[in-house]
Legacy VTK file of the C-alpha trace (Angstrom):
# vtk DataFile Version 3.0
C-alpha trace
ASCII
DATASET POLYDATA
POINTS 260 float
0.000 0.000 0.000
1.586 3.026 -1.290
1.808 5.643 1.716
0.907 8.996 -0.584
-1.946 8.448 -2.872
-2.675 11.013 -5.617
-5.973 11.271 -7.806
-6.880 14.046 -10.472
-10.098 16.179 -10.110
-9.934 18.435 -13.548
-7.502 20.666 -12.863
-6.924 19.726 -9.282
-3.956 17.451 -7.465
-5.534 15.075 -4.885
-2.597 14.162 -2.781
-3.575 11.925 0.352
-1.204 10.882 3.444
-1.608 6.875 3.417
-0.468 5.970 6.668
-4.038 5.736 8.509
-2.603 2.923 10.987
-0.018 5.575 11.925
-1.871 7.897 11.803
0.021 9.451 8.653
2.797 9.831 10.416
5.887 10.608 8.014
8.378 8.104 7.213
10.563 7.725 4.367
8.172 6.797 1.948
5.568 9.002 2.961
8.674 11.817 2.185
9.667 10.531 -1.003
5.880 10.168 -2.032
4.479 13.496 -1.075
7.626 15.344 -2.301
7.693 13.515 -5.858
3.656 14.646 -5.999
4.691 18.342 -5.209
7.291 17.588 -8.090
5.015 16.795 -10.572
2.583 19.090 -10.025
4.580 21.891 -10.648
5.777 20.080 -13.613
2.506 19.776 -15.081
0.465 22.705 -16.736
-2.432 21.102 -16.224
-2.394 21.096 -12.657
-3.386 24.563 -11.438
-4.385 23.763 -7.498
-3.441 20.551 -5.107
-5.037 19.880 -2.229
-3.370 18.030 0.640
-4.983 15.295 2.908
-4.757 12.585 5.519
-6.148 9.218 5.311
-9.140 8.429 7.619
-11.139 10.589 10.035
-8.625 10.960 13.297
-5.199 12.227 12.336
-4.311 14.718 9.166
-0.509 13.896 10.444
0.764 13.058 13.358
4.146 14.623 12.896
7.782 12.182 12.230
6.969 8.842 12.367
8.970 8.258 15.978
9.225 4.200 15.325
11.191 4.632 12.191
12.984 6.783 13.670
13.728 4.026 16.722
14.696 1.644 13.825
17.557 3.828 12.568
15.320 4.836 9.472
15.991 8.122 7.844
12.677 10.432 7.321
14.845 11.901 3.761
15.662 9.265 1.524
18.827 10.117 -0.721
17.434 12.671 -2.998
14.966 14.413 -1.138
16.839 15.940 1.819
16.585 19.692 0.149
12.838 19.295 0.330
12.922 18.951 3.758
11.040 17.620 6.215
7.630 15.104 4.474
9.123 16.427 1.189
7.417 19.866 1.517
8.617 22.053 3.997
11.278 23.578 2.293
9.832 22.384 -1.171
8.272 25.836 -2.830
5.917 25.032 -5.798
4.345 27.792 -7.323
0.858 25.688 -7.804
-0.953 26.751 -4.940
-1.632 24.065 -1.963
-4.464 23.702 -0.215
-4.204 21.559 3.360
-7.612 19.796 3.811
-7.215 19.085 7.409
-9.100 15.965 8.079
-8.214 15.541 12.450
-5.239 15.861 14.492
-2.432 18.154 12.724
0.220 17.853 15.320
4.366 18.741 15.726
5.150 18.385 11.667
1.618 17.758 10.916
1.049 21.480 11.844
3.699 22.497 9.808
2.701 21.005 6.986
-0.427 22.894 7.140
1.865 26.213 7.855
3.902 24.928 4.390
0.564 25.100 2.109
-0.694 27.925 1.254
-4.220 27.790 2.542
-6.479 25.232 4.991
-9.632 24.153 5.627
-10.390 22.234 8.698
-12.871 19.430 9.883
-15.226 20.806 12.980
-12.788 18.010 14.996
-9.115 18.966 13.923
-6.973 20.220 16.347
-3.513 21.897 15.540
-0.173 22.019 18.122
3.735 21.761 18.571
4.298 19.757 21.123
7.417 19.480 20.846
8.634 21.129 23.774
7.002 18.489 26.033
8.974 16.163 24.238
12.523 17.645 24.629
12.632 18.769 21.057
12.211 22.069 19.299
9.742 22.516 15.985
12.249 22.230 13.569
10.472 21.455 10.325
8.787 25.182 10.202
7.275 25.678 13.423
9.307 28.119 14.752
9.627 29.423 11.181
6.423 30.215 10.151
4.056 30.354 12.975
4.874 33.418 14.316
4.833 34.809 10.523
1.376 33.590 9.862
-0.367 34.093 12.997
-0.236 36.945 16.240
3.000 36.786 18.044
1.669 36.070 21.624
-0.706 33.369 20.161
2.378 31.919 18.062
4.892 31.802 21.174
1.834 30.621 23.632
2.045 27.538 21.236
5.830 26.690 20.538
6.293 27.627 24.511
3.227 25.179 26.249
3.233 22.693 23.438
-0.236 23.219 23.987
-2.830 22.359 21.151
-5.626 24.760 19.703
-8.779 23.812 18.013
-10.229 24.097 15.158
-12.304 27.060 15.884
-9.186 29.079 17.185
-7.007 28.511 14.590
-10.004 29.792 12.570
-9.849 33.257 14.861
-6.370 33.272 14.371
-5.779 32.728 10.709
-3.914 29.704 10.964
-6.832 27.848 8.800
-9.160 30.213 6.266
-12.439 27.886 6.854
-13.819 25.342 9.434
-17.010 22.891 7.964
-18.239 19.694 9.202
-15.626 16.390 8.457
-18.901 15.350 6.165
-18.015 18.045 3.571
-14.046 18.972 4.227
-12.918 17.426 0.751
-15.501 18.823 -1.145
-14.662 22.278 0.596
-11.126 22.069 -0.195
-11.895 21.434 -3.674
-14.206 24.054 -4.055
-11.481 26.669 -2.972
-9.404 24.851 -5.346
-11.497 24.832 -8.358
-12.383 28.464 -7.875
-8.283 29.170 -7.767
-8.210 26.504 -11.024
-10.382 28.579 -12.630
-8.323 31.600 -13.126
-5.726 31.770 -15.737
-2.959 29.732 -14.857
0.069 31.640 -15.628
-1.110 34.548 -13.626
-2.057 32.079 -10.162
1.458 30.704 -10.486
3.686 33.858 -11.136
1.337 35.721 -8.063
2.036 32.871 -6.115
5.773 33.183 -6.461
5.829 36.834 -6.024
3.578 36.175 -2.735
5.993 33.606 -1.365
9.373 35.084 -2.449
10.054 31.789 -4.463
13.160 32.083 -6.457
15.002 29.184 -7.781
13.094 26.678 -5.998
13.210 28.378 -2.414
12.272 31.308 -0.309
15.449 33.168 -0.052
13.830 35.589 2.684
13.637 32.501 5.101
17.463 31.054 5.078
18.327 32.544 8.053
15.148 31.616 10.308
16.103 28.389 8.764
19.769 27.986 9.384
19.133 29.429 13.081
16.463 26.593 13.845
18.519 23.988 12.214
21.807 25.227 14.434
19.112 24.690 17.693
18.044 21.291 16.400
21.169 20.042 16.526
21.779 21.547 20.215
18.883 20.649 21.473
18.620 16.861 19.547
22.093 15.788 20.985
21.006 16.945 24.525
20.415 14.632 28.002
16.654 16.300 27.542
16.068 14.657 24.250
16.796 11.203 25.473
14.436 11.729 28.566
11.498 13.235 26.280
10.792 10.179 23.981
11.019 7.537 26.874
9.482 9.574 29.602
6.069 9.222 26.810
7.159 5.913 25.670
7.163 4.811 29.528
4.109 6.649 30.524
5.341 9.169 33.213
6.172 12.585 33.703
9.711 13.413 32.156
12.401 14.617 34.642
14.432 17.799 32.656
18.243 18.359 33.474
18.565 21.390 31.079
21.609 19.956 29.425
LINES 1 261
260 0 1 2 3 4 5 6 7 8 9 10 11 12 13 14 15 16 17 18 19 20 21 22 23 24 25 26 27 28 29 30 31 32 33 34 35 36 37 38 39 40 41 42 43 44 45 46 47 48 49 50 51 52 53 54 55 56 57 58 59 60 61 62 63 64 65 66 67 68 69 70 71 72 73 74 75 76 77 78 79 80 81 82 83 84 85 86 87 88 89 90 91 92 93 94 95 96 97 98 99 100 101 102 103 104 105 106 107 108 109 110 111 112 113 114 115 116 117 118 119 120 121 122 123 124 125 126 127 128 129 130 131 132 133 134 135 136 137 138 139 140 141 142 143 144 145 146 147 148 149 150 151 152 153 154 155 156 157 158 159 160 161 162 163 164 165 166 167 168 169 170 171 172 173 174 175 176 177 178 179 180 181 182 183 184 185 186 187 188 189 190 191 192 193 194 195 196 197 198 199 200 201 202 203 204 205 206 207 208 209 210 211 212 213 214 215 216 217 218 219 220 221 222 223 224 225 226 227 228 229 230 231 232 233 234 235 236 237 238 239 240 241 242 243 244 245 246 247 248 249 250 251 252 253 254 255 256 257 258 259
């Protein structure tokens, strides 16, 4: 079972996270999957919009699939490690993205949704980084983009509790542009999309990489948010902290923090 499934709607790019039993968490084939889509959407003038889903009805994505990672597995197969984390997150396209966000959008399933360009959310999805409570920062974006996209006391209440919102506040907030009942999220999504599909192509694509700063297949105006949060991953991922985080949860307690 391929973990990225992709279907064409007209003009539209289906693109579905496959992993429902882990709850699309993203491993190396999810990566490679998503990213090729991204590729070949932007490759093909006949694809003006893509929307961006999860399998099932509980979790768009629940961030990096932590069980490949306990295997030794890399989440960036050769090839796709300038795209970043799922193959999107430093992966410009200048088709527009919609996230349809079908449940839980947690750690890099939030910034996936902070990667597209716009969302629309189930009544039930919730949104968070909780990385913090984890020992880890919110590498993949997070830190990036969330205090870029939404107020700057509601972005560092997030990265600093680790707390998630719900649907209706990331609504108030701008995180998501629409909230609708799970019934009708894909049909939602592709309504947006359609309308955008509708427009003349050359113009949606050029507007969309004036809007993001894309140049060359990246957003130049982001390198050094990114190079700063990739500097702190490293700190923070070879830290005493980082060990405690994953086996504190894995064990089922409260984690005991030495700072170092």
């Amino acid at each position: 079972m391929s973990a990225v499934l992709t279907e064409r709607d007209g003009h539209v790019l289906v693109v579905t996270l496959n992993r429902p039993e882990a709850r699309n968490a993203v491993n190396g084939e999810l990566t490679l999957g998503l990213g090729t889509a991204l590729e070949e959407a932007a490759a093909d003038p006949e694809v003006r919009a893509v929307v961006l889903t999860g399998a099932g009805s509980q979790s768009f994505c629940a961030g990096a699939d932590l069980k490949a990672i306990s295997r030794g597995e890399s989440l960036n197969p050769p090839g796709t490690e300038s795209w970043g984390f799922a193959g999107m997150v430093q992966h410009p396209v200048d088709v527009p993205v919609i996230a349809a966000v079908n449940g839980q959008a947690l750690g890099g399933g939030t910034e996936l949704v902070l990667a597209a360009d716009l969302a629309v959310a189930a009544e039930h999805a919730t949104f968070g980084l909780p990385e913090v409570r984890r020992g880890l920062i919110a590498a993949a974006g997070g830190l990036v983009r969330l205090p870029a996209q939404v107020p700057s006391k509601i972005a560092m209440r997030m990265i600093l509790t680790g707390e998630p919102v719900d649907a209706a506040t990331a609504l108030r907030w701008g995180l998501v542009n629409e909230v609708v009942p799970a019934s009708s999220l894909l049909e939602s999504a592709l309504a947006l999309a359609r309308t955008i599909a509708a427009n003349a192509p050359l113009s949606v694509r050029h507007s969309k990489r004036v809007a993001r700063g894309i140049a060359s297949g990246r957003i130049p105006s982001e390198d050094a948010a990114w190079a700063a949060s990739d500097a702190a991953m490293l700190t923070v991922m070879t830290s005493e902290d980082a060990l405690e985080g994953p086996i504190a949860f894995a064990e089922k307690r409260d984690p005991v923090w030495k700072g170092r």
